[in-house]
C-alpha positions in Angstrom: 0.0 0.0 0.0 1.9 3.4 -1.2 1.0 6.3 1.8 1.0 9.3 -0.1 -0.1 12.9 0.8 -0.4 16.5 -1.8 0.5 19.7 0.5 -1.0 21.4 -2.8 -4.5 19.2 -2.9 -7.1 21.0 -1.5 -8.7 18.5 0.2 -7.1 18.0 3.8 -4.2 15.7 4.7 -6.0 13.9 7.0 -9.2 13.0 5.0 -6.3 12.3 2.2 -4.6 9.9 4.6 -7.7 8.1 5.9 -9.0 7.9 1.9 -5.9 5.7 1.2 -7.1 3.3 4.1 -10.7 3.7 2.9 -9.3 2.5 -1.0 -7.2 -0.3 0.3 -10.1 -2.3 2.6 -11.9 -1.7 -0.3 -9.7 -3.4 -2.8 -9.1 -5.7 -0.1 -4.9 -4.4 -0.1 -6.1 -4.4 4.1 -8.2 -7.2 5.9 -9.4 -7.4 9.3 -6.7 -7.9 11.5 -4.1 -6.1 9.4 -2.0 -3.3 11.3 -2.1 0.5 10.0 1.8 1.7 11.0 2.4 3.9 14.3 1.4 7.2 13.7 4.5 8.2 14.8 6.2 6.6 12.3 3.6 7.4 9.5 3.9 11.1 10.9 7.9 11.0 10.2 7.5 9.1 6.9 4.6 11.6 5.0 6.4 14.4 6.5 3.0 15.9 8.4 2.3 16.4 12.1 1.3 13.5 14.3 -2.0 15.0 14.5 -2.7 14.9 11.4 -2.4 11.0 11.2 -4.0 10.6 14.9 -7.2 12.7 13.4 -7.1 10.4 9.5 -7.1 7.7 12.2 -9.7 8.8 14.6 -12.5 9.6 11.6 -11.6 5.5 10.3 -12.5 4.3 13.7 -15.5 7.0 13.5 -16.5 5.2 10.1 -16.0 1.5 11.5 -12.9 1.0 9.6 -10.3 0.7 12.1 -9.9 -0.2 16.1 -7.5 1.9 17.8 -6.4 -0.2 20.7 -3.9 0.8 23.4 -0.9 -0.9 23.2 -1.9 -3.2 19.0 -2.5 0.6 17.8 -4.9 0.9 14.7 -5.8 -2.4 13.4 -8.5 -2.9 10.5 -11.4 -4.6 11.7 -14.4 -6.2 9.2 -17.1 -3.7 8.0 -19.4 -6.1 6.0 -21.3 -2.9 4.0 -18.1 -1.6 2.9 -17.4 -2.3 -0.9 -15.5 -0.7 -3.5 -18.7 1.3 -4.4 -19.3 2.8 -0.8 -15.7 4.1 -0.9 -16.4 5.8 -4.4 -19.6 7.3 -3.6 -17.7 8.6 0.2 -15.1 9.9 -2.3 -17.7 11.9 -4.5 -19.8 13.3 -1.6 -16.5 14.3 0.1 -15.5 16.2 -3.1 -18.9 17.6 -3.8 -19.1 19.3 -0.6 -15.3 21.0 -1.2 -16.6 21.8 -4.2 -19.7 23.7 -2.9 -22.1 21.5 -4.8 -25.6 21.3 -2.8 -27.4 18.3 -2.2 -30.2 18.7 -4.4 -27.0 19.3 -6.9 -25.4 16.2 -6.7 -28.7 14.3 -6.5 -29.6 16.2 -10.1 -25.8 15.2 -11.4 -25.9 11.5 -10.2 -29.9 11.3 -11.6 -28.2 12.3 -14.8 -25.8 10.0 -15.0 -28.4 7.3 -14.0 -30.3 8.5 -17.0 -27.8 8.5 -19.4 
């Protein structure tokens, strides 16, 4: 799994950190059980601030992705709903609201596509 963060990306480097874990369960690169590294050492590695990775962390365990337990640290635990699709439409709802777009918007954009 390649852990990789853009300074210049306007979407934040903790939702971009936690959407590299959401990708891999989804493509199955991480199972249940697997470890996520120490934040510490992810911290050192992407060059950001620990709290940046403790917050990407914190919003998985939030979402049901991850377990943070004292002394294993943050360890992927099974979330039957979640599928490739679910982490594409998080993805698209997460960019839609950076982008501005309203809910009645994107609703009208995906009915579109639905359509077409």
């Amino acid at each position: 799994m390649l852990w990789q963060v853009d300074p210049r990306d306007p979407q934040p480097l903790y939702e971009q950190i936690a959407e590299v874990v959401r990708r891999a369960v989804a493509d199955q690169e991480l199972t249940a059980g697997d470890r996520l590294p120490a934040a510490k050492e992810l911290a050192a590695s992407l060059d950001v601030n620990l709290h940046t990775i403790l917050r990407a962390y914190q919003q998985l365990r939030d979402e049901g992705h991850i377990e943070l337990r004292r002394g294993r640290g943050a360890v992927v635990i099974a979330k039957g709903s979640t599928t490739r699709l679910d982490a594409l439409i998080a993805d698209l709802v997460r960019q839609a609201k950076s982008a501005g777009i309203s809910r009645e918007e994107l609703f009208h954009l995906i009915e579109k596509q639905v359509e077409a």
